[in-house]
PDB file as gemmi writes it, atoms N, CA and C in Angstrom:
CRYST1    1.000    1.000    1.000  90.00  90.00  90.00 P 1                      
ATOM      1  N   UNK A   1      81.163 128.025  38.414  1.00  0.00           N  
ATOM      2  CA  UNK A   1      80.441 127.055  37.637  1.00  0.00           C  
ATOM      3  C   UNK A   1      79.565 126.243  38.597  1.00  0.00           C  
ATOM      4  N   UNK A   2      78.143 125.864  38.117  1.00  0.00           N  
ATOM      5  CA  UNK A   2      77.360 125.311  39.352  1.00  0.00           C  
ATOM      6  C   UNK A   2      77.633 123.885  39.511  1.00  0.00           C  
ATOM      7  N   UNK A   3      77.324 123.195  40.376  1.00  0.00           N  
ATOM      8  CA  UNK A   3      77.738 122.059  40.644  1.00  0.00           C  
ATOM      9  C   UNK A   3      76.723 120.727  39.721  1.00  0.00           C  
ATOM     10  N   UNK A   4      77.790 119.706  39.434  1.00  0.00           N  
ATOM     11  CA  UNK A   4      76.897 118.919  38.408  1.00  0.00           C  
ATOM     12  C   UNK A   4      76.161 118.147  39.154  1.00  0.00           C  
ATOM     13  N   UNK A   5      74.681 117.899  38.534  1.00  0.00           N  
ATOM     14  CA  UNK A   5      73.368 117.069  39.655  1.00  0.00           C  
ATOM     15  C   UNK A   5      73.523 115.697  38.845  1.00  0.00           C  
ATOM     16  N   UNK A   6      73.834 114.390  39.338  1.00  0.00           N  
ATOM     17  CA  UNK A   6      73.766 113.372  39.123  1.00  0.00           C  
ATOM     18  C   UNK A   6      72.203 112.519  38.888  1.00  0.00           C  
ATOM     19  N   UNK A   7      72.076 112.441  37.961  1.00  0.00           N  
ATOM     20  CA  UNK A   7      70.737 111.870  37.195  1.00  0.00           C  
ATOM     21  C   UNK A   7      70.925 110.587  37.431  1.00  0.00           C  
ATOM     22  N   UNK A   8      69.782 110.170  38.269  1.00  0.00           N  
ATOM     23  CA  UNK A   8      69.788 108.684  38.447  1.00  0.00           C  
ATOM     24  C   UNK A   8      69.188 107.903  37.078  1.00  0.00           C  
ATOM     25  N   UNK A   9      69.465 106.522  37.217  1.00  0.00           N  
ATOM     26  CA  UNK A   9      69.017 105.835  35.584  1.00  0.00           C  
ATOM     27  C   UNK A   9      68.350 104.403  36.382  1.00  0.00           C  
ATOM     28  N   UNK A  10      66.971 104.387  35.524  1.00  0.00           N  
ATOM     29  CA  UNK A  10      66.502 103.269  35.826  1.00  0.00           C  
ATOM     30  C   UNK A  10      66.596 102.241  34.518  1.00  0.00           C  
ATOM     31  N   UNK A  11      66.411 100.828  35.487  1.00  0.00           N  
ATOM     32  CA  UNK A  11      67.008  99.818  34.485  1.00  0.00           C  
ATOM     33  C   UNK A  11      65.478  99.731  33.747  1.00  0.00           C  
ATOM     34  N   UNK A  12      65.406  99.246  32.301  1.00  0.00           N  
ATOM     35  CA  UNK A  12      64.265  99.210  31.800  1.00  0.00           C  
ATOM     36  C   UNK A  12      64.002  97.615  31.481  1.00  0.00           C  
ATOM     37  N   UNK A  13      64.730  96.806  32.204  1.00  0.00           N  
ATOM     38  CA  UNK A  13      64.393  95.282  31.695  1.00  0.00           C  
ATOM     39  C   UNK A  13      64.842  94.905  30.547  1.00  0.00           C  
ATOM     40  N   UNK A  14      65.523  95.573  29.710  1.00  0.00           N  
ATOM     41  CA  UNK A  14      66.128  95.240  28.732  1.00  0.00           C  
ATOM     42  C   UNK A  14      67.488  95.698  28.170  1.00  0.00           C  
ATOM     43  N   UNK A  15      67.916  94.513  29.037  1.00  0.00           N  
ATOM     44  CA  UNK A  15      69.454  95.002  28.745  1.00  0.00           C  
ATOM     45  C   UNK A  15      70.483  95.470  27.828  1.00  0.00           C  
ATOM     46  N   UNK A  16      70.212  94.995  26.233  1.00  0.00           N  
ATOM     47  CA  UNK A  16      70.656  95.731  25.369  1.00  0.00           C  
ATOM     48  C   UNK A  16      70.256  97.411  25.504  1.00  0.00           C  
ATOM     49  N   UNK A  17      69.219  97.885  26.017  1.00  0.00           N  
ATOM     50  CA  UNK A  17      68.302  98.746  25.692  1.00  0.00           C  
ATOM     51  C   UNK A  17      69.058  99.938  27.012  1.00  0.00           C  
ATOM     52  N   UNK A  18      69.427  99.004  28.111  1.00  0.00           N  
ATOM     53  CA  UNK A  18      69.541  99.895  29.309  1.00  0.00           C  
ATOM     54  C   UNK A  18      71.181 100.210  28.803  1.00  0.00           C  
ATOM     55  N   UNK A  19      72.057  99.347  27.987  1.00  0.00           N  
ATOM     56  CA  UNK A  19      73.116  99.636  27.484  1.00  0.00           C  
ATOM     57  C   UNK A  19      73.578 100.928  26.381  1.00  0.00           C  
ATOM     58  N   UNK A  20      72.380 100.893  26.008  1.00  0.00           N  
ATOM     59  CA  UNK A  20      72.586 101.940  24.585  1.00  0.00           C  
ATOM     60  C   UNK A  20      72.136 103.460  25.575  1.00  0.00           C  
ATOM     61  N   UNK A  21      71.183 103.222  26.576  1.00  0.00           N  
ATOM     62  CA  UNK A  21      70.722 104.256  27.159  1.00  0.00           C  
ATOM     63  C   UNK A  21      71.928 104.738  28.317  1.00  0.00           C  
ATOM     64  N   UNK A  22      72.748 104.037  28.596  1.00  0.00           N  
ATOM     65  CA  UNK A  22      73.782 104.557  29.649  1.00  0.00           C  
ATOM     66  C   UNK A  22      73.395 104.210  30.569  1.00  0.00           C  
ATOM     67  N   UNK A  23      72.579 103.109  30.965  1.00  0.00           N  
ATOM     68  CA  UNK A  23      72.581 102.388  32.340  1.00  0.00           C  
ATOM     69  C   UNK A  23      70.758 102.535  32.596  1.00  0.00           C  
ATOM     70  N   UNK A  24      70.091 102.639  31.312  1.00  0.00           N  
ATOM     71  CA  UNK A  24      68.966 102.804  31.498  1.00  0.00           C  
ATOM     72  C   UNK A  24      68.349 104.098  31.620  1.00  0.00           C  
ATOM     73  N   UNK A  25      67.166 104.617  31.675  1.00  0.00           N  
ATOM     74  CA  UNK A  25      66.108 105.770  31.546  1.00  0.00           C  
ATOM     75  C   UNK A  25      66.235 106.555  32.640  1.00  0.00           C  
ATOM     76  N   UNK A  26      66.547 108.003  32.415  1.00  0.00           N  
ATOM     77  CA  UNK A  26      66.987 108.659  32.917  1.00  0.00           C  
ATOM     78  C   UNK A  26      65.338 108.788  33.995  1.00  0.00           C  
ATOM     79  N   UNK A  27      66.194 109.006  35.860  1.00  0.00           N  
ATOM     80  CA  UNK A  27      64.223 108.926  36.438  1.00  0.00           C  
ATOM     81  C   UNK A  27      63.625 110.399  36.053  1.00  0.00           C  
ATOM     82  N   UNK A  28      62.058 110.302  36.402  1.00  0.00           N  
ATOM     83  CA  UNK A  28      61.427 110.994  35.977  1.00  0.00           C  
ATOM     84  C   UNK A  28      61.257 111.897  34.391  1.00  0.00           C  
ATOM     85  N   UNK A  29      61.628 110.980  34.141  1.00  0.00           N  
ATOM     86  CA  UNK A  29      61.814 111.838  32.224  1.00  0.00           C  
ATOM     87  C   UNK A  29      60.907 111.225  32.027  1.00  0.00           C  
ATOM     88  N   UNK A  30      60.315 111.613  30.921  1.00  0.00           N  
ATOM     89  CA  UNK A  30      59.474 111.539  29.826  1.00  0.00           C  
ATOM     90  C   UNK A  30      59.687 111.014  28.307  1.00  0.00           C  
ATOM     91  N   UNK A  31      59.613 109.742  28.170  1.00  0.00           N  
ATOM     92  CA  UNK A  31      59.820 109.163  26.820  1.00  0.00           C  
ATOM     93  C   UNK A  31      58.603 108.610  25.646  1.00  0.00           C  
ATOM     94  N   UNK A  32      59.067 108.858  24.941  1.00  0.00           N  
ATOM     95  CA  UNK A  32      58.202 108.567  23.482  1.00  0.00           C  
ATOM     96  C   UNK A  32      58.852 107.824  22.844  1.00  0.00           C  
ATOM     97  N   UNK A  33      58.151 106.611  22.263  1.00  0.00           N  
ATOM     98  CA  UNK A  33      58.549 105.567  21.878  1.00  0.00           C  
ATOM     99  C   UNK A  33      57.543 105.417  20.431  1.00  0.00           C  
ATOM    100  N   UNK A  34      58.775 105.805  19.296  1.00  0.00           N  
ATOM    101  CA  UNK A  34      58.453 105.853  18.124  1.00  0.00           C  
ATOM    102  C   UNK A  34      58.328 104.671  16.942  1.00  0.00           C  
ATOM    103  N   UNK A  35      57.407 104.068  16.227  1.00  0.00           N  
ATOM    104  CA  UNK A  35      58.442 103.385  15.152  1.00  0.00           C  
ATOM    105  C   UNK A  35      56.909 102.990  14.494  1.00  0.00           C  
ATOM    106  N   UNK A  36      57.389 101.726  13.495  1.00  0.00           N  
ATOM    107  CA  UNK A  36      56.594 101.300  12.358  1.00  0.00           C  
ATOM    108  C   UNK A  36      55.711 100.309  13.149  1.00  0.00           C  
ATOM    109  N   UNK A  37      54.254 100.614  12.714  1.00  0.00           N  
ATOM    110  CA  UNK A  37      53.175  99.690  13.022  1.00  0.00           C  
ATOM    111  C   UNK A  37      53.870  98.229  13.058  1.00  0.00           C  
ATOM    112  N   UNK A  38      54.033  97.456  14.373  1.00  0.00           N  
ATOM    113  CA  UNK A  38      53.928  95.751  14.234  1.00  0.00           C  
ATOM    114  C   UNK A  38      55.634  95.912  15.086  1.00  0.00           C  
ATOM    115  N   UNK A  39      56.313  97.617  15.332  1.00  0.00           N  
ATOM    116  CA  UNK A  39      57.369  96.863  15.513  1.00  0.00           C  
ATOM    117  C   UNK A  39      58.236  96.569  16.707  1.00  0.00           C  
ATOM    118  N   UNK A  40      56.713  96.348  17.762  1.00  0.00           N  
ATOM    119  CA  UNK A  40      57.099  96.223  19.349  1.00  0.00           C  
ATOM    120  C   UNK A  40      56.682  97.084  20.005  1.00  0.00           C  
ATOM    121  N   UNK A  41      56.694  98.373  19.704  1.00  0.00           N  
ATOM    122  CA  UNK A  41      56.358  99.326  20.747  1.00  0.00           C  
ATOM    123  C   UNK A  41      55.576  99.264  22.221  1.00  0.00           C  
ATOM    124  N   UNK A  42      54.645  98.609  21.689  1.00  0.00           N  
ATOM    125  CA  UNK A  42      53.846  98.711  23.215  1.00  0.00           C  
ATOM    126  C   UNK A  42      54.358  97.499  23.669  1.00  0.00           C  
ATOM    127  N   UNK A  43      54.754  96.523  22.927  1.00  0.00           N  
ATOM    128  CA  UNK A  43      55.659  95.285  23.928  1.00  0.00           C  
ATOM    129  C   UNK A  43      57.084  95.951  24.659  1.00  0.00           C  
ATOM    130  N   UNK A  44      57.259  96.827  24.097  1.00  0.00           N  
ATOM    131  CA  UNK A  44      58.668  97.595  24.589  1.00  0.00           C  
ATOM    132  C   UNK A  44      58.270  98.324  25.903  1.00  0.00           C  
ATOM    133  N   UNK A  45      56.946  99.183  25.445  1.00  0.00           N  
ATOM    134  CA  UNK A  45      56.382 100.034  26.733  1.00  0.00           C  
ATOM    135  C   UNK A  45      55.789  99.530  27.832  1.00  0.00           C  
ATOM    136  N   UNK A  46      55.340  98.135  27.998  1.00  0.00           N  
ATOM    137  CA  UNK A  46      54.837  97.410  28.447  1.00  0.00           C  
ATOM    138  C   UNK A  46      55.298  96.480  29.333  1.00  0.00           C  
ATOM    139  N   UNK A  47      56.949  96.041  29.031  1.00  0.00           N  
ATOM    140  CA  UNK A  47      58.430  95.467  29.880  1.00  0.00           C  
ATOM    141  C   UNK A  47      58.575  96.740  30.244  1.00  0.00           C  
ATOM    142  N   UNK A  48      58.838  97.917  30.134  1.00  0.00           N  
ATOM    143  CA  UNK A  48      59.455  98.766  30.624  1.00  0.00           C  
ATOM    144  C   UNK A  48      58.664  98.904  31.916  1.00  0.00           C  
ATOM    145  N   UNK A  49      57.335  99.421  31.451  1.00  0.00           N  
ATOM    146  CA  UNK A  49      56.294  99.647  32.859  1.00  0.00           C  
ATOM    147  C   UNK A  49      56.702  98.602  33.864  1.00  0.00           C  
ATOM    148  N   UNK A  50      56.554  97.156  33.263  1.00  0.00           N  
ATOM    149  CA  UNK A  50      56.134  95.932  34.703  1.00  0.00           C  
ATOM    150  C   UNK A  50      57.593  95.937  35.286  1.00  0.00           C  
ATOM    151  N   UNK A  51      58.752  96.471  34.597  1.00  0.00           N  
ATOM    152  CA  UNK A  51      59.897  96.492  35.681  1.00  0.00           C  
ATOM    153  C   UNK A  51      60.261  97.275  36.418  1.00  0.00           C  
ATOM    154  N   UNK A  52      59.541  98.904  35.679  1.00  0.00           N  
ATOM    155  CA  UNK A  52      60.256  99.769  36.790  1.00  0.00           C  
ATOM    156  C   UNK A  52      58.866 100.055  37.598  1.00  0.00           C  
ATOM    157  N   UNK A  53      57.866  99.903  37.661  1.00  0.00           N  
ATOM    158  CA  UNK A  53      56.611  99.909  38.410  1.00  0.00           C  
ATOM    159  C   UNK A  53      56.286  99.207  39.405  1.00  0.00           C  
ATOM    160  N   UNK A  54      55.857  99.299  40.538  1.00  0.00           N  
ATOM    161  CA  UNK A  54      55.734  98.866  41.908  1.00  0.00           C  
ATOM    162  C   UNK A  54      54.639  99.557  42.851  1.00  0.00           C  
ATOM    163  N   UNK A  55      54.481  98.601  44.454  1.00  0.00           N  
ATOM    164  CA  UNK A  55      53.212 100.110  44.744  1.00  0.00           C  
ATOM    165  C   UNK A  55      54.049 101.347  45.287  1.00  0.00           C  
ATOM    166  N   UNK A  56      55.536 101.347  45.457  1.00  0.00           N  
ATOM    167  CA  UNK A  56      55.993 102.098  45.810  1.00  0.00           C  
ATOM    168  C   UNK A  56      56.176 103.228  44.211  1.00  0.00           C  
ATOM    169  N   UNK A  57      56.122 103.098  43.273  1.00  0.00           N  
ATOM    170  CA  UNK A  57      56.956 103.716  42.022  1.00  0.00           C  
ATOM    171  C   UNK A  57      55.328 103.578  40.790  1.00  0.00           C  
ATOM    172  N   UNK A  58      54.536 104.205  41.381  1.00  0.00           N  
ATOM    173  CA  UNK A  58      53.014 104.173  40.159  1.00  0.00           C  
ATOM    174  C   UNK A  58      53.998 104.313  38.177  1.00  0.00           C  
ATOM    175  N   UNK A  59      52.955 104.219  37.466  1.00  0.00           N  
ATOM    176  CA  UNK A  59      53.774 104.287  36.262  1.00  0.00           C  
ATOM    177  C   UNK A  59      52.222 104.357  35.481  1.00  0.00           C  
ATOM    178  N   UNK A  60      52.718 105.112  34.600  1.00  0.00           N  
ATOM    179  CA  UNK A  60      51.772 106.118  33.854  1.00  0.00           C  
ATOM    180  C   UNK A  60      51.800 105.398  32.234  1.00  0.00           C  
ATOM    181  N   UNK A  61      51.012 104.741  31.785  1.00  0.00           N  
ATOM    182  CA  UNK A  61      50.803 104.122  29.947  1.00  0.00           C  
ATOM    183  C   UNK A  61      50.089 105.088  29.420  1.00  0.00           C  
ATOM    184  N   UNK A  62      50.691 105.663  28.212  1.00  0.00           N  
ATOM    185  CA  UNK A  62      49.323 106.541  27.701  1.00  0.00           C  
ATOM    186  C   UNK A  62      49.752 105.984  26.021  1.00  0.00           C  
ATOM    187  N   UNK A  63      48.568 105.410  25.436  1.00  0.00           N  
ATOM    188  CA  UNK A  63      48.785 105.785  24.114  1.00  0.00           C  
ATOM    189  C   UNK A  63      48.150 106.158  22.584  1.00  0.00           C  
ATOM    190  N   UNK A  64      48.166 106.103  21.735  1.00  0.00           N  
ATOM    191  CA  UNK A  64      47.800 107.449  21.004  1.00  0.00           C  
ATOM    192  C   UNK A  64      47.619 106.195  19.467  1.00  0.00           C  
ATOM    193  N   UNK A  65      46.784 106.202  18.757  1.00  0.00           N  
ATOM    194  CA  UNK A  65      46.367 105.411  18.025  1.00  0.00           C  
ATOM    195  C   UNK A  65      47.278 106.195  16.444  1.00  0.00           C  
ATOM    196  N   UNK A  66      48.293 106.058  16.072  1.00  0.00           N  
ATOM    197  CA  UNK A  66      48.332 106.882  15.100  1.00  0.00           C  
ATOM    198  C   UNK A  66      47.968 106.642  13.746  1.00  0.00           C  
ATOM    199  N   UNK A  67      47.602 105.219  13.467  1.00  0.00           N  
ATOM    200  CA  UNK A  67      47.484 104.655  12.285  1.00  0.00           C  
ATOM    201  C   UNK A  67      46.137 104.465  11.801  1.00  0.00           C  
ATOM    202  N   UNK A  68      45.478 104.802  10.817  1.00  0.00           N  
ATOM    203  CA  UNK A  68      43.964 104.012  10.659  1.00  0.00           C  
ATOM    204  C   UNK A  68      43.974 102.335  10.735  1.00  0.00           C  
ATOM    205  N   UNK A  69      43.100 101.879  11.492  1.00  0.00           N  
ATOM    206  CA  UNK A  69      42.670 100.243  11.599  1.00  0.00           C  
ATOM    207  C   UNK A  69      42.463  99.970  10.117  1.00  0.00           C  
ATOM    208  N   UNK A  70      43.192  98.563   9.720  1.00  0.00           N  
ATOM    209  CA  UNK A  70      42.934  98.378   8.526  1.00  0.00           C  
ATOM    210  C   UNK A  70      41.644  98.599   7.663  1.00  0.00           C  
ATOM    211  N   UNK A  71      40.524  98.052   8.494  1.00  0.00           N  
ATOM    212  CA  UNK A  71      38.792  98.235   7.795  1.00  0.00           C  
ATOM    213  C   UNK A  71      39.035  99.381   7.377  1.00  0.00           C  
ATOM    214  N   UNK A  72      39.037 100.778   7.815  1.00  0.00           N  
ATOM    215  CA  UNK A  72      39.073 102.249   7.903  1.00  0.00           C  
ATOM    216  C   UNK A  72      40.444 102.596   6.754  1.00  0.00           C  
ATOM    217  N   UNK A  73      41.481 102.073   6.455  1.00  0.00           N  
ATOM    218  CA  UNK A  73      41.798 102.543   4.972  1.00  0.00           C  
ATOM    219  C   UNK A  73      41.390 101.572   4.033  1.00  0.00           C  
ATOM    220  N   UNK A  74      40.737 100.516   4.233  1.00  0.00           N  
ATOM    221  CA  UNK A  74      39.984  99.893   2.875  1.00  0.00           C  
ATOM    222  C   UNK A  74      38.978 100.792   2.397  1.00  0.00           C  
ATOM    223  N   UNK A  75      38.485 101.027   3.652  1.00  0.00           N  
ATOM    224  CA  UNK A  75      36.859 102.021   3.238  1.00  0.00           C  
ATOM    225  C   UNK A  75      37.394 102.891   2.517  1.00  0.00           C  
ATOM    226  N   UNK A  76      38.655 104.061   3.168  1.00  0.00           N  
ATOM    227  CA  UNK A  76      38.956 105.564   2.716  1.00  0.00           C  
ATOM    228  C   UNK A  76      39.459 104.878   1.208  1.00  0.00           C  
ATOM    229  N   UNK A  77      40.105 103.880   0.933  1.00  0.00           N  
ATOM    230  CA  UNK A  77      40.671 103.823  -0.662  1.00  0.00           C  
ATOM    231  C   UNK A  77      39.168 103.748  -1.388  1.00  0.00           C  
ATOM    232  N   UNK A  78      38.063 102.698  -0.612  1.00  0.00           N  
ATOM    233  CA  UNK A  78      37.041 102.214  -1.710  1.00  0.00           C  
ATOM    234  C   UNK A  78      36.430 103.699  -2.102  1.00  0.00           C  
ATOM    235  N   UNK A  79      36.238 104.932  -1.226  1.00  0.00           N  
ATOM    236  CA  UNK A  79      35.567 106.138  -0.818  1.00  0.00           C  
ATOM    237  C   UNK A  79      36.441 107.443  -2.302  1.00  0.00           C  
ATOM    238  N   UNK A  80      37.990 106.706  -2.498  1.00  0.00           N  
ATOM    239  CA  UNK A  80      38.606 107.534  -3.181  1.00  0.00           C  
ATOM    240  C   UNK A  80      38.376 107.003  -4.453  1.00  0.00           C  
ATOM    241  N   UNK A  81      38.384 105.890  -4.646  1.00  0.00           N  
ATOM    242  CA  UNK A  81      37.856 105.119  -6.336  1.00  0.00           C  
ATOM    243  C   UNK A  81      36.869 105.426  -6.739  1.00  0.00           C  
ATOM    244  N   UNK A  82      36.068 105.577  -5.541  1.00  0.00           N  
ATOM    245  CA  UNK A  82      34.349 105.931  -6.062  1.00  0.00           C  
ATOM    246  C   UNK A  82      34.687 107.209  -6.359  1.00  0.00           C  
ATOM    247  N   UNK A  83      35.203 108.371  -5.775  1.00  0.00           N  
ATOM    248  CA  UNK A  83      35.078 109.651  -6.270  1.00  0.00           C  
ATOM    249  C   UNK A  83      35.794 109.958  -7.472  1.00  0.00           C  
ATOM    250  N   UNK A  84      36.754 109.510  -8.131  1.00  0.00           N  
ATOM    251  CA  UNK A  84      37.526 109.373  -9.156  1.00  0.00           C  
ATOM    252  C   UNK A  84      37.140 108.545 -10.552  1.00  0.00           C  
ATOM    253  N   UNK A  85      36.730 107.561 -10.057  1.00  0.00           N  
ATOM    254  CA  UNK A  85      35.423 107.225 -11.530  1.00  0.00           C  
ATOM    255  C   UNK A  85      36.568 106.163 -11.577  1.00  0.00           C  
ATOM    256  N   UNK A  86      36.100 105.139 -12.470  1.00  0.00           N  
ATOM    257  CA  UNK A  86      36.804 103.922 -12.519  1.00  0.00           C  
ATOM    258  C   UNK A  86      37.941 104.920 -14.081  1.00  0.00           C  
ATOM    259  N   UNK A  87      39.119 104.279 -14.055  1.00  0.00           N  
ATOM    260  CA  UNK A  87      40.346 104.702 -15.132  1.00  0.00           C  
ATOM    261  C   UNK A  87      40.253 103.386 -16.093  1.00  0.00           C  
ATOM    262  N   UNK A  88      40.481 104.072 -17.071  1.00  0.00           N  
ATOM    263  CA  UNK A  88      40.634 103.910 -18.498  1.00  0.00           C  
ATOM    264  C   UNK A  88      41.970 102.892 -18.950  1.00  0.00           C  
TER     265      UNK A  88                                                      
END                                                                             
C-alpha cells in the first residue's frame, strides 16, 4: 500500500470557515466559491486572498459575472412584454 502524503492546510482568516474545512484550505487546490447574489462571496474571496497572500505566496482572483446587472433584466423583461403584446 503506498505511503499516505500529508496535505498541508492553509488558514483562510476565518475561523469558523478554517473549522468546517479541517484546519483550513487544502495548499494549492483550487476552489470555487458558490452562492446567491449579495451573499458575501467576493467578501469571502477577498479575506481569504489578503490572508493567505504575501510577496512570498502570489494569489490568483478570478471572477466570472454570472448574473445579469439589474438595468439588463429590466430591459430583457421590457423586450419580452413588447414581444407578447400587452394580456387581456
Amino acid at each position: 500500500m503506498p505511503d499516505k502524503v500529508a496535505i498541508r492546510r492553509l488558514r483562510t482568516g476565518v475561523p469558523g470557515l478554517d473549522e468546517i474545512l479541517g484546519g483550513g484550505l487544502p495548499e494549492f487546490s483550487f476552489n470555487l466559491i458558490a452562492g446567491a447574489p449579495g451573499a458575501g462571496k467576493t467578501t469571502l474571496a477577498q479575506q481569504i486572498m489578503f490572508t493567505l497572500s504575501g510577496p512570498d505566496r502570489p494569489a490568483l482572483y478570478i471572477t466570472v459575472a454570472g448574473e445579469p446587472p439589474p438595468q439588463d433584466a429590466a430591459v430583457s423583461a421590457a423586450v419580452h412584454l413588447f414581444r407578447s403584446g400587452p394580456r387581456e
